[in-house]
FILUMPA-592156 format. One record per residue (C-alpha): residue number from 1; residue in three letters; x, y, z. Coordinates in nm, 2 decimals. Example, Ala and Ser with C-alpha at 12.3 -4.5 7.8 and 13.67 -1.06 7.14 Angstrom:
BEGIN
[pt 1, 'ALA', [1.23, -0.45, 0.78]]
[pt 2, 'SER', [1.37, -0.11, 0.71]]
END
This chain:
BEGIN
[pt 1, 'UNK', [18.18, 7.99, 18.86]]
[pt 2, 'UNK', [17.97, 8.27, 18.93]]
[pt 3, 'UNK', [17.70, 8.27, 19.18]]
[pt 4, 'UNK', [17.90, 7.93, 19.33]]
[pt 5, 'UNK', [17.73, 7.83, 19.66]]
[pt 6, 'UNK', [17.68, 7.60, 19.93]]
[pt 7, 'UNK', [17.43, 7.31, 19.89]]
[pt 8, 'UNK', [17.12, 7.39, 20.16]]
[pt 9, 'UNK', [17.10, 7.10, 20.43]]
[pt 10, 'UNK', [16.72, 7.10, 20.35]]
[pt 11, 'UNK', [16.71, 6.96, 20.00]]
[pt 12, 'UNK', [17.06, 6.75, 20.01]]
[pt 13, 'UNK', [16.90, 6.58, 20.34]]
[pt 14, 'UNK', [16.70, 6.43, 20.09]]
[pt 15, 'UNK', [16.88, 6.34, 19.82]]
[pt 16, 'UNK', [16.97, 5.93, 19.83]]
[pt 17, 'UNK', [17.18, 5.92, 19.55]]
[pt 18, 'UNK', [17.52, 6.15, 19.48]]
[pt 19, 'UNK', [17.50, 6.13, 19.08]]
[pt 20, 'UNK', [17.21, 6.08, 18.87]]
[pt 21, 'UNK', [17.24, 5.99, 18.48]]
[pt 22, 'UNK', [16.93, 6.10, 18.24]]
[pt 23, 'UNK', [17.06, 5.90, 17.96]]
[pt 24, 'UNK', [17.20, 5.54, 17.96]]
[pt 25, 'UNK', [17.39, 5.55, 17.61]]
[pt 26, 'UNK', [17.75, 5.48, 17.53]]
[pt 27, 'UNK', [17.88, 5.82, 17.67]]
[pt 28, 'UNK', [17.70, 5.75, 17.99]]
[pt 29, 'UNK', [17.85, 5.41, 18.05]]
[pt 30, 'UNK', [18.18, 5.51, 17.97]]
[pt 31, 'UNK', [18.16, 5.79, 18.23]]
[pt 32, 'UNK', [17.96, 5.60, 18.49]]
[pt 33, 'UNK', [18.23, 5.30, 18.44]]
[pt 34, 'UNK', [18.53, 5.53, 18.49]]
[pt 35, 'UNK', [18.37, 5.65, 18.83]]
[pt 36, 'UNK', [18.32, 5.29, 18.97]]
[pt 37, 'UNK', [18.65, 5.20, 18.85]]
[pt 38, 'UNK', [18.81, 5.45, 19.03]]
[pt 39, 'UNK', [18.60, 5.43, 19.33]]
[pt 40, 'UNK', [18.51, 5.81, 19.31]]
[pt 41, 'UNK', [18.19, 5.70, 19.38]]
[pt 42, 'UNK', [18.02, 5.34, 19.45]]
[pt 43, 'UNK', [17.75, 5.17, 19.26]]
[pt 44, 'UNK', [17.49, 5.26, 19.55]]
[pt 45, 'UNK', [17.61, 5.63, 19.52]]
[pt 46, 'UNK', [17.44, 5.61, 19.15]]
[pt 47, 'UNK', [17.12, 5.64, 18.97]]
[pt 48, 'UNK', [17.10, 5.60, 18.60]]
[pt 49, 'UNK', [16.71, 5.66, 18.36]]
[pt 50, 'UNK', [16.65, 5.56, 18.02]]
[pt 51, 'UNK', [16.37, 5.52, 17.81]]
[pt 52, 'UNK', [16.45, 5.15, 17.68]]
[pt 53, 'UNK', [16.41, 4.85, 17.91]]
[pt 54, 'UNK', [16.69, 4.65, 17.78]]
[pt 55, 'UNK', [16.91, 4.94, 17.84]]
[pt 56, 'UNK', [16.85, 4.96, 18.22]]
[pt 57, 'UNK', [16.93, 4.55, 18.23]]
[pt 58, 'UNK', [17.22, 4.60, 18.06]]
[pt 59, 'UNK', [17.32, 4.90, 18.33]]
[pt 60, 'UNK', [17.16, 4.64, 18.65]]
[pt 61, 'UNK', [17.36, 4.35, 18.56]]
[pt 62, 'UNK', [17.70, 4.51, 18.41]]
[pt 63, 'UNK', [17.76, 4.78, 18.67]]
[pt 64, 'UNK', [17.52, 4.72, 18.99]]
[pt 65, 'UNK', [17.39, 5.06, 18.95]]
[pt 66, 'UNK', [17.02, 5.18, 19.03]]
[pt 67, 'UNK', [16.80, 5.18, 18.74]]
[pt 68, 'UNK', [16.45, 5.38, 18.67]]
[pt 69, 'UNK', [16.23, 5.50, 18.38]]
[pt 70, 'UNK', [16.12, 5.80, 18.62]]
[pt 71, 'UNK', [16.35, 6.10, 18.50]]
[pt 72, 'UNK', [16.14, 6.30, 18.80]]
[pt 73, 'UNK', [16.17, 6.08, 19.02]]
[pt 74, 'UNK', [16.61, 6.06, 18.90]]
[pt 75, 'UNK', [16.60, 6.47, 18.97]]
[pt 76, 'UNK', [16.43, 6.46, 19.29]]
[pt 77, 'UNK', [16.67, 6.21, 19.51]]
[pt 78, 'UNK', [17.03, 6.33, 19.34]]
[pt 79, 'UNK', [17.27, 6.55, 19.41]]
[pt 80, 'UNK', [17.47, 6.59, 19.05]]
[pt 81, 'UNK', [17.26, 6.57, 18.74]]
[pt 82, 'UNK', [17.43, 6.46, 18.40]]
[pt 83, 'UNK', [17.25, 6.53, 18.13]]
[pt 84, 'UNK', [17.38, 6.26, 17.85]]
[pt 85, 'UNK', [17.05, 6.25, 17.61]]
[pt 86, 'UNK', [17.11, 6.28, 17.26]]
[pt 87, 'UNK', [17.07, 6.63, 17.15]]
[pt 88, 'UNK', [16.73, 6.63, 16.98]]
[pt 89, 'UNK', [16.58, 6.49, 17.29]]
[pt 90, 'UNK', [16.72, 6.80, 17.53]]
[pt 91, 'UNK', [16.42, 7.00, 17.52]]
[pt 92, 'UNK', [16.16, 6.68, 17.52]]
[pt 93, 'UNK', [16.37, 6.58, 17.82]]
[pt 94, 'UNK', [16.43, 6.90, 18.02]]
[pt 95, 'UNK', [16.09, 7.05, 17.98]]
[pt 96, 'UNK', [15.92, 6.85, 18.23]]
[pt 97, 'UNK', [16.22, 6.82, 18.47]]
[pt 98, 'UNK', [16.19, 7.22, 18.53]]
[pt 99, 'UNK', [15.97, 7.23, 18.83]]
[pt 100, 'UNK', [16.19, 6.96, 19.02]]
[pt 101, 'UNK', [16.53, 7.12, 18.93]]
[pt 102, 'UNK', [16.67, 7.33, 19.24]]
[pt 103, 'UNK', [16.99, 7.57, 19.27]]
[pt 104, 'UNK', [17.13, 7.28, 19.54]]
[pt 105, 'UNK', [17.22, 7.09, 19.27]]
[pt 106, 'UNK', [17.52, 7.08, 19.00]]
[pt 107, 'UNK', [17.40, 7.00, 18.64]]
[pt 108, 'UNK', [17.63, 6.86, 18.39]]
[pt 109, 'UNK', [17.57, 6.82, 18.04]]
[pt 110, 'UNK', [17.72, 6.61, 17.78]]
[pt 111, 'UNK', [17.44, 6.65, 17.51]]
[pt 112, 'UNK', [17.68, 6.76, 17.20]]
[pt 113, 'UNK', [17.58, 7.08, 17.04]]
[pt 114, 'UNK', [17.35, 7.21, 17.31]]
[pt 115, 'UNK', [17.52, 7.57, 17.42]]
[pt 116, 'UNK', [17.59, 7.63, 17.78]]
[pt 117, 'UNK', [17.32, 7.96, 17.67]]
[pt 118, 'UNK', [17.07, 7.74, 17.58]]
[pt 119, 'UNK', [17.07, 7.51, 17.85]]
[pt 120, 'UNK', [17.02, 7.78, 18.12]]
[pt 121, 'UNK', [16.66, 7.81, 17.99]]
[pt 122, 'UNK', [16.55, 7.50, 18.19]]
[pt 123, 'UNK', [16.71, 7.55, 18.54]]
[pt 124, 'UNK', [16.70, 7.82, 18.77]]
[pt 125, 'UNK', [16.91, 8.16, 18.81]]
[pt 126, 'UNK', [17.19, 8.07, 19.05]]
[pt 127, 'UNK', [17.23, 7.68, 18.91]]
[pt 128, 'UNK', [17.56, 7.53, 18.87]]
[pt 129, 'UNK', [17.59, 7.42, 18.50]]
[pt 130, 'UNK', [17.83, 7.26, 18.31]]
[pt 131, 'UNK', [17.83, 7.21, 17.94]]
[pt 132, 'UNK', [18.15, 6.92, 17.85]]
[pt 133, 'UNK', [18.22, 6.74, 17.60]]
[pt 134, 'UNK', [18.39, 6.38, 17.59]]
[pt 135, 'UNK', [18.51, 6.21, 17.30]]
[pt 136, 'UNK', [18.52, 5.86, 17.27]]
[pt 137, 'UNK', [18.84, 5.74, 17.39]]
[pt 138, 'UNK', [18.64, 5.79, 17.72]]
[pt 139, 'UNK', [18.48, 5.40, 17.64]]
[pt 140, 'UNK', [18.84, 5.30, 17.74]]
[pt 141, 'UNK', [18.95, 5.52, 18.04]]
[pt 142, 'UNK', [19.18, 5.74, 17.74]]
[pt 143, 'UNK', [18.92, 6.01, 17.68]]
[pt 144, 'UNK', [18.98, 6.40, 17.59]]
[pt 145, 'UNK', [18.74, 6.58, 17.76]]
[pt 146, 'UNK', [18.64, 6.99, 17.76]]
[pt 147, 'UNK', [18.49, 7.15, 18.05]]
[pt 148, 'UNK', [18.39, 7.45, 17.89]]
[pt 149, 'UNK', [18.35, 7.75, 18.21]]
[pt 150, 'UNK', [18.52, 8.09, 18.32]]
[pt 151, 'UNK', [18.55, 7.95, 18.67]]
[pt 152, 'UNK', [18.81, 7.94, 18.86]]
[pt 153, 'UNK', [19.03, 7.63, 18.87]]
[pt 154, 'UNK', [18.94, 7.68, 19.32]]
[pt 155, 'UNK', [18.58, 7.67, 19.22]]
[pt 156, 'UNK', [18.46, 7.36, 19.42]]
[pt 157, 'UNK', [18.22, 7.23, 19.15]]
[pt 158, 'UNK', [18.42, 7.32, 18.88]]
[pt 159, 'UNK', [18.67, 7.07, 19.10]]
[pt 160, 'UNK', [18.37, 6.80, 19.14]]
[pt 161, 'UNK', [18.32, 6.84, 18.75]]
[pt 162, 'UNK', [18.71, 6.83, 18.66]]
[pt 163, 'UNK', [18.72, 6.49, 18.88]]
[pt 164, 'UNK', [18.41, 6.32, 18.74]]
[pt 165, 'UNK', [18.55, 6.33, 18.40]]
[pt 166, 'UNK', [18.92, 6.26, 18.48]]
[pt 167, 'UNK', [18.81, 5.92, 18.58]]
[pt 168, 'UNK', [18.77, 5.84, 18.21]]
[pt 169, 'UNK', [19.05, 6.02, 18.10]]
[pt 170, 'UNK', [19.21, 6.39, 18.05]]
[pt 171, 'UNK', [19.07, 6.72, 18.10]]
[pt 172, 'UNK', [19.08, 7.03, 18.01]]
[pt 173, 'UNK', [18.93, 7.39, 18.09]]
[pt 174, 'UNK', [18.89, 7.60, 17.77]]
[pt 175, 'UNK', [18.62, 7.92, 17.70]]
[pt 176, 'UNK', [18.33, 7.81, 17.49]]
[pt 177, 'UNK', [18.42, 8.05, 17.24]]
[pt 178, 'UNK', [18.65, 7.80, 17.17]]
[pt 179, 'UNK', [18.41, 7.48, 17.11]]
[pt 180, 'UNK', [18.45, 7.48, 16.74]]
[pt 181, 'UNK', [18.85, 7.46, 16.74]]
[pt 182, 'UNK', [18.79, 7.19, 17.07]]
[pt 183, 'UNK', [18.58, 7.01, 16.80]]
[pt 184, 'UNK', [18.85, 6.98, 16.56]]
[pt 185, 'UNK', [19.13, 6.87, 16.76]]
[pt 186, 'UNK', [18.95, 6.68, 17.02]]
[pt 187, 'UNK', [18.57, 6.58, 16.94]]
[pt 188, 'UNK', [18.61, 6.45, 16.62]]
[pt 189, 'UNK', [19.01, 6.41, 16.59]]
[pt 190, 'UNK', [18.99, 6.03, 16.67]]
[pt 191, 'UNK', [18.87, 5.94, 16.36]]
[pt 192, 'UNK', [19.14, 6.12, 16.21]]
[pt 193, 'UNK', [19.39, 5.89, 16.46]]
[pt 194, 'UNK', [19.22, 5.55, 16.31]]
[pt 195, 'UNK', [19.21, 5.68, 15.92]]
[pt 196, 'UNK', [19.63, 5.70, 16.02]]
[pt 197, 'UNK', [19.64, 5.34, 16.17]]
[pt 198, 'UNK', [19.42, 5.22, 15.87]]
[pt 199, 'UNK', [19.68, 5.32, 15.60]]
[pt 200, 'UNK', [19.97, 5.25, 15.82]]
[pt 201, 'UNK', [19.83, 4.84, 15.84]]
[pt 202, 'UNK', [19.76, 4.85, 15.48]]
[pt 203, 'UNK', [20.13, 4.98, 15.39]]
[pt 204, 'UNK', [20.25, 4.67, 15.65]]
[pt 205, 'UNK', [20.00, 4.43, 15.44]]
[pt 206, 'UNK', [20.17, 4.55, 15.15]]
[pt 207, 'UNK', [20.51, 4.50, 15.32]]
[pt 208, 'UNK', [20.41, 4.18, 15.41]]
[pt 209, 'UNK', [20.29, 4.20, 15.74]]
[pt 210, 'UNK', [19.93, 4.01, 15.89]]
[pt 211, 'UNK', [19.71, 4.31, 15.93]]
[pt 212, 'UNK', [19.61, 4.23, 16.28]]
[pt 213, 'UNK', [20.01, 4.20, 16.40]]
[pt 214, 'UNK', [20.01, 4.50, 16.16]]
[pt 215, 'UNK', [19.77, 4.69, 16.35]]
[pt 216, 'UNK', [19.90, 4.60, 16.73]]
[pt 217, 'UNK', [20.25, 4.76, 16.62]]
[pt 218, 'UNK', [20.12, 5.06, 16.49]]
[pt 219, 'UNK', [19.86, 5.14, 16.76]]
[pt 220, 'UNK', [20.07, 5.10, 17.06]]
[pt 221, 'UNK', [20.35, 5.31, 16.87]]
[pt 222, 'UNK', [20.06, 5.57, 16.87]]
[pt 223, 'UNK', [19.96, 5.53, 17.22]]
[pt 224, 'UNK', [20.36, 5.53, 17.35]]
[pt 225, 'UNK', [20.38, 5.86, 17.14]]
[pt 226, 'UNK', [20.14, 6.04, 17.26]]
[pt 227, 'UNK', [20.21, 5.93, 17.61]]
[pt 228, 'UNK', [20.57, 6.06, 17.56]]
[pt 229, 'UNK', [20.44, 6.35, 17.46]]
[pt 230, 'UNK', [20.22, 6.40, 17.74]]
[pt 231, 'UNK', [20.42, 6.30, 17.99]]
[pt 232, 'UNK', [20.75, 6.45, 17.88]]
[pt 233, 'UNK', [20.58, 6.80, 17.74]]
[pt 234, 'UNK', [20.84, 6.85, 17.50]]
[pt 235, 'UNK', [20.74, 6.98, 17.13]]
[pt 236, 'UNK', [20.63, 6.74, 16.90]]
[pt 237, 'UNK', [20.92, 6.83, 16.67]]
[pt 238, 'UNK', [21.20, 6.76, 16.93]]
[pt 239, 'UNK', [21.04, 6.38, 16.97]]
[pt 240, 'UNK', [21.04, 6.35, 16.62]]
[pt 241, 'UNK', [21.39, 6.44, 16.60]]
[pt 242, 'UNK', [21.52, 6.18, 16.87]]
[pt 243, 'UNK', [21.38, 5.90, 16.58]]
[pt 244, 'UNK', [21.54, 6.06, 16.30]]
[pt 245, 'UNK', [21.87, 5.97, 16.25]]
[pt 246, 'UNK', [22.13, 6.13, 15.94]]
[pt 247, 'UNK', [22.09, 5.92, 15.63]]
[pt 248, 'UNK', [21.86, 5.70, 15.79]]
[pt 249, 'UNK', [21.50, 5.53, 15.72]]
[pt 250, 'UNK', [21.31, 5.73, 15.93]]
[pt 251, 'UNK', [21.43, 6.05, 15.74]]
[pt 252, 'UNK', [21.32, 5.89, 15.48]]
[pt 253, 'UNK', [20.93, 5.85, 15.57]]
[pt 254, 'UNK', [20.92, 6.20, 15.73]]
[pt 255, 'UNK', [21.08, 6.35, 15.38]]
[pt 256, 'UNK', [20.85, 6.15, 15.18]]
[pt 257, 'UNK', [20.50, 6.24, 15.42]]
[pt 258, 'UNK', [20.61, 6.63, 15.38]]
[pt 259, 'UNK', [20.61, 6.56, 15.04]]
[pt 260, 'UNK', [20.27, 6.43, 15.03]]
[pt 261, 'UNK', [20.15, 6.73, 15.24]]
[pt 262, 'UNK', [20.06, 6.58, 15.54]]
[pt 263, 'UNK', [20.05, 6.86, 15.77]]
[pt 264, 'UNK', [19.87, 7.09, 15.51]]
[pt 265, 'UNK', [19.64, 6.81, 15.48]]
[pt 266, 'UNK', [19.56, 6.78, 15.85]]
[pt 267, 'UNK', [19.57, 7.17, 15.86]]
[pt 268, 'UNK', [19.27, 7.20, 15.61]]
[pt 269, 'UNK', [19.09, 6.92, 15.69]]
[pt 270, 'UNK', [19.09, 7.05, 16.09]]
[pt 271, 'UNK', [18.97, 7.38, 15.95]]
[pt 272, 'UNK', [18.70, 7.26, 15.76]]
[pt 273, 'UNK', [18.56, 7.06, 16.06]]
[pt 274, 'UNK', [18.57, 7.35, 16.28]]
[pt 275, 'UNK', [18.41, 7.56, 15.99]]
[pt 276, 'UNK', [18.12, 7.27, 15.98]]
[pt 277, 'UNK', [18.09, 7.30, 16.32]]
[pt 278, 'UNK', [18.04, 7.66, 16.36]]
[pt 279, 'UNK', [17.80, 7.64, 16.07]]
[pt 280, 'UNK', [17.61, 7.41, 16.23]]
[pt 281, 'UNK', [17.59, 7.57, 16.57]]
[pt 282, 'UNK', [17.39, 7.91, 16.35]]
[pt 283, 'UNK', [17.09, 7.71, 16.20]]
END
């Protein structure tokens, strides 16, 4: 990333805690959960600020993490700052956090909507930023997440960053020219994944099948896919082959899903949540 630097001795000396969470929602708790799974960092190593009371019990006695309603106080004493407020409370937020922002620290954003542009407003020239965006798979360790950046995959934050989120799941790199597409295939793309498993238990229902063994079947089918996908990198098409046998029932349920225009469907309706996005992102 440009203008990538070495933290000063002077203001990390005083830092107590590594990461520091302004936000203690669902996408927080997901991320903060992945990194004490994985022992990237330890409970002691973490500082998390909300507004709400109950929320900073429920972060005290589920993940042993330090708790505080002081968002200044969060700024001053850590070394990473992840910014996971919801998006109408960015500027509330960062307003009053300016002063106590220095270039020593990396700053990582998971407010959705908020442009990596817009965000510079509140820090420094020379600040490490980060604008990403989980989806939320992430809850169970199976997350998508976009690091949108032009920095180099060498750049030492960008390689703090790219860990931090990998603990909850996958990651990728991608220009933020691209965040409307990344929308579509990857922000809002599991609800696409459950509308699938939804119809597929109704057709077993109507097959005769109880919905909950119904649903087991068809979600682990969909999470061995996509793994052999993933880990096998071949195209879609040639996995789909390998089930499809001459004259057989799978051939069947592929012929009869083309019919119904499936992939047109998912086409357009991808399109038209990228459009949405985009259309958002100008008012």
């Amino acid at each position: 990333m440009k203008g990538e630097h070495a933290p000063s001795v002077h203001h990390i000396v005083h830092m107590r805690y590594k990461i520091g969470f302004i936000g203690g929602g669902n996408i927080a708790t997901s991320i903060l959960g992945g990194l004490i799974d994985s022992s990237l960092y330890q409970k002691n190593d973490i500082i998390v600020s909300d507004r709400l009371e109950t929320s900073l019990n429920h972060l005290k006695e589920n993940y042993g993490v330090e708790t505080t309603q002081d968002n200044e106080m969060l700024v001053k004493n850590s070394e990473i700052v992840l910014i996971a407020v919801k998006p109408h409370l960015v500027d509330s937020v960062l307003t009053p956090l300016m002063p106590h922002f220095t270039i020593d620290q990396l700053i990582i954003s998971v407010a959705a909507g908020i442009t990596t542009d817009t965000l510079r407003q509140y820090f420094k020239d020379g600040t490490l930023l980060y604008r990403v965006m989980p989806n939320t798979p992430a809850k169970v360790r199976a997350g998508m997440s976009v690091i949108f950046s032009d920095a180099n995959d060498q750049t030492p934050s960008l390689k703090t960053v790219r860990a931090i989120f990998e603990a909850v799941g996958r990651v990728e790199v991608m220009d933020e020219s691209l965040v409307h597409a990344c929308i579509a295939v990857q922000g809002s793309s599991p609800a696409y994944m459950f509308m699938v498993l939804e119809a597929m238990g109704d057709a077993a229902v109507r097959l005769g099948l109880p919905r909950d063994k119904a649903y087991n079947m068809a979600a682990q089918s969909m999470l061995g896919s996509a793994l052999m996908l993933l880990e096998s990198q071949s195209h879609p098409g040639v996995l789909k082959d390998m089930v499809t046998s001459p004259k057989g029932t799978t051939i069947d349920a592929v012929a009869s899903l083309e019919a119904s225009g499936l992939r047109d469907s998912f086409i357009k309706a991808m399109t038209a949540c990228a459009e949405k996005s985009e259309a958002m992102s100008k008012k």
